[in-house]
C-alpha positions, 0 to 999 in steps of 0.5 A: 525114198520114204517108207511107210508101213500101213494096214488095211484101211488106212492111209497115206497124204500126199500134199491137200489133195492126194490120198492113197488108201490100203484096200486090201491085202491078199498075199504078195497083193495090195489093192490101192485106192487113190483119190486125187483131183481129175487133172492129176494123171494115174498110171501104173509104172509099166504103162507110165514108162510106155507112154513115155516110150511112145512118144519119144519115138513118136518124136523122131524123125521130125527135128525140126517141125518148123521146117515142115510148116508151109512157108508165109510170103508176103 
């Protein structure tokens, strides 16, 4: 893990496109500001880790998704 000290009002490059600007500072908060291109996903951890959980579960119960398929007699 790399880590970084920044203030208010600067920032951090992550590759070409991908900008992560200190907002603001208020106590134990900090305010980010991410400017990324549309395709790349945002999300905070705890909503990341629920996606994921979702569509795991999601996913069961279907082990096979080919079998389910009507069958093509020719």
């Amino acid at each position: 893990m790399l880590i970084l000290t920044r203030k208010s009002g600067e920032a951090i490059q992550i590759g070409e496109d991908i900008e992560i600007v200190i907002k603001q500072i208020s106590g134990d908060q900090v305010k980010l500001g991410i400017n990324a291109p549309e395709h790349v996903e945002i999300h905070r951890k705890e909503i990341y880790l629920d996606i994921q959980s979702e569509n795991q579960n999601a996913s069961k119960g279907v082990a096979d998704l080919l079998s389910i398929l009507p069958k093509d007699k020719k």
